[in-house]
C-alpha positions in Angstrom: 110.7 229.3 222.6 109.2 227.1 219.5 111.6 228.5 217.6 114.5 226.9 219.4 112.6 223.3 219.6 113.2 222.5 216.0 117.0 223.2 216.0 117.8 221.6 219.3 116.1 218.4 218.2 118.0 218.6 214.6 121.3 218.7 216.9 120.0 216.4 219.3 119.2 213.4 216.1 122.7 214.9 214.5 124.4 213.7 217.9 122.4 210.4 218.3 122.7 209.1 214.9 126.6 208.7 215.7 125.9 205.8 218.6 124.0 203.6 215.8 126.8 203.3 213.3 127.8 199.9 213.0 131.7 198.9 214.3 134.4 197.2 212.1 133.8 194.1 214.0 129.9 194.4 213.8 130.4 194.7 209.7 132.3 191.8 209.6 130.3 190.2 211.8 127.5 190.5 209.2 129.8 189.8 206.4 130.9 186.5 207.9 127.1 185.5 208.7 125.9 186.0 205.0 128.8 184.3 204.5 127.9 181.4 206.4 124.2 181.4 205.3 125.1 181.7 201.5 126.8 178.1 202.0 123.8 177.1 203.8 126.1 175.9 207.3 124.6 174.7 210.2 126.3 173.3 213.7 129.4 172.7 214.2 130.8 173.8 210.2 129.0 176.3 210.6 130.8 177.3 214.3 134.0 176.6 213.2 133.4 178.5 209.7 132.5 181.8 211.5 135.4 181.1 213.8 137.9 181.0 211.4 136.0 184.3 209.7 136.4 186.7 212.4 139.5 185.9 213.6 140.8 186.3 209.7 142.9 190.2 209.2 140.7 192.2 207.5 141.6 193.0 203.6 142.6 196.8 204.5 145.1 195.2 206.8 146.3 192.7 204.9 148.1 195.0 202.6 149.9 197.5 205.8 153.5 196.6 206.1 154.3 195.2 209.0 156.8 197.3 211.2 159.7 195.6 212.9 158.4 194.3 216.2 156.1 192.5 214.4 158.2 191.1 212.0 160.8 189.9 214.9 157.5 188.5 216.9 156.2 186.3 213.8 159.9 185.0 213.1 160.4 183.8 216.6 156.1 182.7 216.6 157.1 180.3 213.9 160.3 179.0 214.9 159.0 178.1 218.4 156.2 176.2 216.6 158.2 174.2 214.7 160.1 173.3 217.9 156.9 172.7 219.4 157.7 174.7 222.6 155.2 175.0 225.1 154.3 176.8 228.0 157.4 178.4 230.3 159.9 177.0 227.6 158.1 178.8 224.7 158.0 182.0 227.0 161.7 181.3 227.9 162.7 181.2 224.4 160.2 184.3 223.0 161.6 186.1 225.6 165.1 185.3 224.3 164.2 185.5 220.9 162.9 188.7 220.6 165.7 190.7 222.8 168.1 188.6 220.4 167.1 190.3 216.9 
């Protein structure tokens, strides 16, 4: 029986140790607060810094093509914003837009 303790509680930290590996967004989180600290940011800069930060693509992403129905959705994004549609006639002309192309 002591000779069973040892290995179940090697599996047991094995299987744990998996919970407490830090996310993608929990990395960038930390990256984006260094960030923040390095250029000493405080209140509101330092909101809208961390703001801007987590909500930017990360760099692995950055460089994946983008596949069609993404392409098609950012086309039609940018031309309803430079006709400054809003609400049901930005949806109208999405909607339009992307069964068009």
């Amino acid at each position: 029986m002591k000779m069973l303790r040892a290995p179940l509680l090697m599996v047991g930290l094995l299987l744990c140790s998996q919970g407490f590996a830090a996310t993608a967004q929990q990395n960038k989180m930390t990256t984006c607060n260094a960030d923040a600290t390095a250029k000493s940011l405080k209140g509101d800069e330092r909101k809208a810094f961390m703001s801007t930060c987590l909500k930017a693509a990360p760099v692995a992403d950055a460089a994946k093509p983008m596949t069609p129905q993404q392409e098609k959705m950012k086309t039609c994004n940018a031309t309803a914003a430079t006709q400054a549609l809003t609400g049901d006639a930005r949806k109208i002309f999405m909607s339009d837009c992307l069964k068009n192309k």
